[in-house]
N, C-alpha and C positions, 0 to 999 in steps of 0.2 A: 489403725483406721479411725479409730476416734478421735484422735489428735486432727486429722484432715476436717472433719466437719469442724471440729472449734474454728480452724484456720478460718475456714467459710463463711462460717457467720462472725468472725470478729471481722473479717476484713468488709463488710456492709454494717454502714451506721447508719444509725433510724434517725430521720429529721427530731431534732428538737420542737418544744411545744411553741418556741416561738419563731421556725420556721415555716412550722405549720400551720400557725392564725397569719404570719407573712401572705404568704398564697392565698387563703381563702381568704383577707383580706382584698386583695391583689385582684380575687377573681370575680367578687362583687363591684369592685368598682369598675372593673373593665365591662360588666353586664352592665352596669348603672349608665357607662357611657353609650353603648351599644345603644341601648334601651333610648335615651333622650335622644341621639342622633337618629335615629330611624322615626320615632315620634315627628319632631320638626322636619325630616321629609318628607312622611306622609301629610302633613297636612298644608304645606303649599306647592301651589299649580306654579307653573311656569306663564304669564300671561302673554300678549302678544308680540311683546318686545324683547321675550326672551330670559324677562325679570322672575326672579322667582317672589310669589306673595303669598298670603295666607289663604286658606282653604275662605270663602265667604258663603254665609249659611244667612238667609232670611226666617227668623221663629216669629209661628204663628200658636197664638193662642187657641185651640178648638175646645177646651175643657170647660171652658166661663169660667173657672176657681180665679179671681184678680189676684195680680202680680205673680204669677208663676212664670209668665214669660221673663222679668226681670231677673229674675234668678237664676231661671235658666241661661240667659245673655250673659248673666256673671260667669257662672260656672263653664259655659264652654269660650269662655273669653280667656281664662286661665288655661285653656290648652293649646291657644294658638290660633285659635277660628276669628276670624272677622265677622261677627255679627253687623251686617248690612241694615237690619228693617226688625225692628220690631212690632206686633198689633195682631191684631185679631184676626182669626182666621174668619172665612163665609160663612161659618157656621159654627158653633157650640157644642154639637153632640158626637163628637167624634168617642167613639170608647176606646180603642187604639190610637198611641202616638205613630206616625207616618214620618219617615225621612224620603223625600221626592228629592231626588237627583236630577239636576237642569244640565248636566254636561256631562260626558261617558267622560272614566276614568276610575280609581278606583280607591280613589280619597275620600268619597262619600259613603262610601261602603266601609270601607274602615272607621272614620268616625260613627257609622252608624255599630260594628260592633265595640267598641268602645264607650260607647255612650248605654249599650245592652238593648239601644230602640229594634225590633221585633221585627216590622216592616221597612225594609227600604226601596222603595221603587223607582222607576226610570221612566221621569216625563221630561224627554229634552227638548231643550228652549234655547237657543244661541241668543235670544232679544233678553233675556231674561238676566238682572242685574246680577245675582248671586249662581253661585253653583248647585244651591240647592237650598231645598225649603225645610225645616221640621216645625210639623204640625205637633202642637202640644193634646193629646186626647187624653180622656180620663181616667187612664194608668201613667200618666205625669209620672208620677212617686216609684215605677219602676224603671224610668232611667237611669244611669248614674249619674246624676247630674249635684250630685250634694243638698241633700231637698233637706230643714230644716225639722227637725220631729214636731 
């Protein structure tokens, strides 16, 4: 009977070490891919002609700290977003940042978790140039937006 279980296990060979960094090679980058392609869907709309374009976001300043809308325009420009309008928002004292959604759908909700903004609301506007607005308030520094120490 013992001779049967040796059969058993010699006839199963164990992957080699570098069949097996093969694979979990293999399966990171097919996540890597997954991961970019579903990113650059989610962030453009189809517009009226059928075209697909990027997600278009208007930042406004509500913090007064200058130049943080700039940066921020950097940093979500490198994901894919059209920054349409940069300036100041009505007011100054916002203490929460606010992402306002100008069109249902659900690319502004995603970059809103994406970005970690806290509030995102739904004031739709079909006149309104962009798909949505973020108000910079003065937790700025917890977005993810790459904010400089």
């Amino acid at each position: 009977m013992a001779s049967k279980s040796k059969r058993r296990k010699r006839g199963r060979k164990r992957a080699s070490i570098g069949q097996r960094i093969a694979v979990a090679l293999s399966v990171i980058v097919l996540v890597m891919c997954a991961a970019s392609i579903s990113f650059s869907v989610f962030f453009h709309r189809t517009g009226a002609d059928g075209t697909q374009r990027p997600l278009r976001v208007e930042l406004l300043n509500g913090s007064g700290v200058s130049g943080i809308a700039e940066t921020a325009r950097a940093a979500l420009a490198k994901m894919g977003v059209d920054v349409v309008a940069v300036g100041n928002a009505e007011r100054f004292d916002y203490s929460e940042s606010i992402l306002v959604a100008r069109e249902r759908g659900t690319d502004v909700r995603l970059l809103g978790e994406m970005i970690r903004c806290r509030h995102v609301v739904d004031q739709l506007d079909k006149e309104a140039s962009a798909d949505a607005s973020l108000i910079l308030g003065a937790d700025y520094r917890d977005l993810a937006l790459g904010w400089p120490e």
